[in-house]
C-alpha atoms as an extended CHARMM CRD file, in Angstrom:
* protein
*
        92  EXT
         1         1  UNK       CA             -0.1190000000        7.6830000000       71.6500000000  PROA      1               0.0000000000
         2         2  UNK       CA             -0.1280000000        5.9050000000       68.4880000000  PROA      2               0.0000000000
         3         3  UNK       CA             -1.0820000000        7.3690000000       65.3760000000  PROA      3               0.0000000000
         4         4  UNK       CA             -3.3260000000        5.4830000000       63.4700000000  PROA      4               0.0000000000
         5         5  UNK       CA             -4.8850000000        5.6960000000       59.4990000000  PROA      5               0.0000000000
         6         6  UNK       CA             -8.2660000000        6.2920000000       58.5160000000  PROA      6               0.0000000000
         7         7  UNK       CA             -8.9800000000        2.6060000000       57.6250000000  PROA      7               0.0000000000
         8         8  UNK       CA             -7.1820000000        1.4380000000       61.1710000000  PROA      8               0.0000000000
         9         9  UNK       CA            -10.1130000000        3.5910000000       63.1680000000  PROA      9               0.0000000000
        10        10  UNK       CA            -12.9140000000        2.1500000000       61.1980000000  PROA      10              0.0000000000
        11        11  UNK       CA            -12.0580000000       -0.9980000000       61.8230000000  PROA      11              0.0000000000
        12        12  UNK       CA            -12.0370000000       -0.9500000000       64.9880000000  PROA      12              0.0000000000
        13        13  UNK       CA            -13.9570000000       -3.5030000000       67.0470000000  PROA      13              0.0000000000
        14        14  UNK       CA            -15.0980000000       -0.9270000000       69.6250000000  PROA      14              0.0000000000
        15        15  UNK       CA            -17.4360000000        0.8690000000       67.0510000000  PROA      15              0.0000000000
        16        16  UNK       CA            -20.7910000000        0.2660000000       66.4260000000  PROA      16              0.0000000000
        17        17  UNK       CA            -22.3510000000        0.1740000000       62.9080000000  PROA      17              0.0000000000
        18        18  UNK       CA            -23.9450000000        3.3750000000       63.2660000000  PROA      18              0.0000000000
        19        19  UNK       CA            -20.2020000000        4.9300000000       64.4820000000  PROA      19              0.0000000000
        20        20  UNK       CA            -18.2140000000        3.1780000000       61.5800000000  PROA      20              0.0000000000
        21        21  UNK       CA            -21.2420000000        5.1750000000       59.0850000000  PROA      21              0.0000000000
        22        22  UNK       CA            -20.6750000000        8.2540000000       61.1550000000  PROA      22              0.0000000000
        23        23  UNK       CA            -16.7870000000        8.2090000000       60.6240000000  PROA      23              0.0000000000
        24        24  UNK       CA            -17.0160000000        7.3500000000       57.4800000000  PROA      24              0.0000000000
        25        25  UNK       CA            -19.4460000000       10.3340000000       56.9010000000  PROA      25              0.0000000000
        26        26  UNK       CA            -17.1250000000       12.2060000000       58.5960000000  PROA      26              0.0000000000
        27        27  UNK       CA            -13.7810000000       11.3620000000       56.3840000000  PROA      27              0.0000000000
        28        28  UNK       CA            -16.2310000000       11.7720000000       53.3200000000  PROA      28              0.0000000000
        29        29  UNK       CA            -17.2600000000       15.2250000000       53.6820000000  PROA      29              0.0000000000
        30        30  UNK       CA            -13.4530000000       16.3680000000       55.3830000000  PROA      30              0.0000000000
        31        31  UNK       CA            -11.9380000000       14.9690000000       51.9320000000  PROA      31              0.0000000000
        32        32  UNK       CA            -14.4120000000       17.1060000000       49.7010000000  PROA      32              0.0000000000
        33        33  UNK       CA            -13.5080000000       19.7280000000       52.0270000000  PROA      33              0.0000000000
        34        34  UNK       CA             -9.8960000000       19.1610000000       51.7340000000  PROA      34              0.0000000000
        35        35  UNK       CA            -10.7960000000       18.7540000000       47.5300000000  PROA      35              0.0000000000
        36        36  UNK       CA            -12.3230000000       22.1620000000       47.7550000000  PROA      36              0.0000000000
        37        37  UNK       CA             -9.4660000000       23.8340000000       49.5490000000  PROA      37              0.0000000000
        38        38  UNK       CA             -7.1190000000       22.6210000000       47.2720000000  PROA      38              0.0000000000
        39        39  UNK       CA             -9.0400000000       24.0270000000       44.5700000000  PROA      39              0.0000000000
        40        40  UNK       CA             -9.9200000000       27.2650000000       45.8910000000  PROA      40              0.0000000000
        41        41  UNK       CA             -5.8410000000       27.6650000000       46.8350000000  PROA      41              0.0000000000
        42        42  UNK       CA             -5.5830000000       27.0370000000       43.1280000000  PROA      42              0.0000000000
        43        43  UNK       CA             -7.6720000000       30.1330000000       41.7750000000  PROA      43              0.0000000000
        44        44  UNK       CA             -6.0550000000       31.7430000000       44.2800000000  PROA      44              0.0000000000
        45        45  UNK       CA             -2.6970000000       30.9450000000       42.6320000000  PROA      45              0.0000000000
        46        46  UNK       CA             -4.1340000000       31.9110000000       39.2140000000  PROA      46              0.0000000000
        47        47  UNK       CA             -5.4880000000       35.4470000000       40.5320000000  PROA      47              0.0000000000
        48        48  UNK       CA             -2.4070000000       36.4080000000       42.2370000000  PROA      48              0.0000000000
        49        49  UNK       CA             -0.5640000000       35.4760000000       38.5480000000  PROA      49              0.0000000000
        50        50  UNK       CA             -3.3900000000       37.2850000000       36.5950000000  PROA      50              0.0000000000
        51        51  UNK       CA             -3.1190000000       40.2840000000       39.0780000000  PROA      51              0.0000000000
        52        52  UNK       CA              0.7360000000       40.5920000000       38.8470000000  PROA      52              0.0000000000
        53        53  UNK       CA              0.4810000000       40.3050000000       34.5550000000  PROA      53              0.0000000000
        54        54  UNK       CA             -1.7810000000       42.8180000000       35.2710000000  PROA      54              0.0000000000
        55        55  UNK       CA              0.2110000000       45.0210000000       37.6360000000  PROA      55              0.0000000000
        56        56  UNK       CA              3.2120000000       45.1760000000       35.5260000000  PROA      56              0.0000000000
        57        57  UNK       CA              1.7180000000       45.8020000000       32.1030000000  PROA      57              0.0000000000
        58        58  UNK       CA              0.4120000000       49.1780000000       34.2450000000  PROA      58              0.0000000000
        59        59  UNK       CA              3.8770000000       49.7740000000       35.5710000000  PROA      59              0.0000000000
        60        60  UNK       CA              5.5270000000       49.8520000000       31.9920000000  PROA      60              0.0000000000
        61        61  UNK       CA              2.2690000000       52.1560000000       30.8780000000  PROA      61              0.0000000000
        62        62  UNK       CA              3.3590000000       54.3240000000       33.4720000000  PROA      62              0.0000000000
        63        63  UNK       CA              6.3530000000       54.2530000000       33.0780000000  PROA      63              0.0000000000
        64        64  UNK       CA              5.7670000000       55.0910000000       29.2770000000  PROA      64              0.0000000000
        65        65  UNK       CA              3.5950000000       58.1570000000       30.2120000000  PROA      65              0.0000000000
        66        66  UNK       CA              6.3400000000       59.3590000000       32.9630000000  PROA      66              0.0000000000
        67        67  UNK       CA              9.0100000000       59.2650000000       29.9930000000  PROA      67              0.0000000000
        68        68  UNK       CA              6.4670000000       61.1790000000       27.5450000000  PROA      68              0.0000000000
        69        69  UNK       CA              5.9130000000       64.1290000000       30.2150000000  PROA      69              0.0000000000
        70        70  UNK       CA              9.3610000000       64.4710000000       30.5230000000  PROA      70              0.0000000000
        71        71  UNK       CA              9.8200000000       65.1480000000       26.7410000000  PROA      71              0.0000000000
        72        72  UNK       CA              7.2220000000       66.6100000000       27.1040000000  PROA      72              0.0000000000
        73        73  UNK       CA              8.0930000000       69.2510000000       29.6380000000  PROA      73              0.0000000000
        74        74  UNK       CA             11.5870000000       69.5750000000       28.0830000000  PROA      74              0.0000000000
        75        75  UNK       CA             10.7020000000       70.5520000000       24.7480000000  PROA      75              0.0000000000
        76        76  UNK       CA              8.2730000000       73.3060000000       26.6930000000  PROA      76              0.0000000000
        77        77  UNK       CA             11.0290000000       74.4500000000       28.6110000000  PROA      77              0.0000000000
        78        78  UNK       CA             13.1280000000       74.4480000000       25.4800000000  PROA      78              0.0000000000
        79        79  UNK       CA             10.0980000000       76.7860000000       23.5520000000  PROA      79              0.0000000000
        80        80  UNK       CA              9.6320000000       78.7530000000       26.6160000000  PROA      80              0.0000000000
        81        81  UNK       CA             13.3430000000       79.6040000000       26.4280000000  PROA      81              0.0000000000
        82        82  UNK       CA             13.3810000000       80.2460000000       22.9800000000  PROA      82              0.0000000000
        83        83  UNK       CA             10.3580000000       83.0500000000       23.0700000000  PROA      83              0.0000000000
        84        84  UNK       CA             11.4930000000       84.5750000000       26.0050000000  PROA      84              0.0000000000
        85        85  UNK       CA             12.8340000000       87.8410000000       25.8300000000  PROA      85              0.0000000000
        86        86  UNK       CA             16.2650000000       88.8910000000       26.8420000000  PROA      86              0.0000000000
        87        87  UNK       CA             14.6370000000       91.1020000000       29.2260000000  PROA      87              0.0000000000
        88        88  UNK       CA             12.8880000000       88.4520000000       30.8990000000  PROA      88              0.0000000000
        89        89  UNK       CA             15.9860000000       85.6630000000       30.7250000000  PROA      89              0.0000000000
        90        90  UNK       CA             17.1010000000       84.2420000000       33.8300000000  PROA      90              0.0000000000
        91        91  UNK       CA             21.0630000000       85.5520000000       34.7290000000  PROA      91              0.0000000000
        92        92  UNK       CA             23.2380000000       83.0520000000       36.0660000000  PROA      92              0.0000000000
């Protein structure tokens, strides 16, 4: 079967007046739906983008607090091991 365009279908001689306004109705509203689609897909696009800027700026944050309790823990081992009494250190 032979595809045919929009215009081609509307033309035809088969179709009454009231058809052709029907088809026509019909291409109208599909193409604001397509429009709307298209436009939806694109604040789609932008909230995936926002979400990622988003995502990695909390990845380095935690990243910088994961770095800061380390220090953080080292110097405390480091104060714990300087206060600790010979009686209490750890023999190897």
């Amino acid at each position: 079967m032979k595809s045919r365009t929009v215009e081609e279908l509307l033309l035809e001689p088969d179709l009454t007046e009231e058809e052709k306004e029907k088809h026509l109705d019909l291409i109208q509203d599909c193409l604001e739906r397509q429009r709307r689609l298209i436009d939806y897909r694109k604040k789609n696009e932008e909230g995936v983008r926002t979400i990622e800027v988003h995502l990695n700026h909390i990845s380095r944050t935690l990243l910088i607090i994961h770095q800061s309790i380390q220090q953080v823990n080292n110097r405390l081992a480091e104060v714990i091991l300087k206060n600790l009494p010979d009686s209490k250190m750890p023999k190897a």
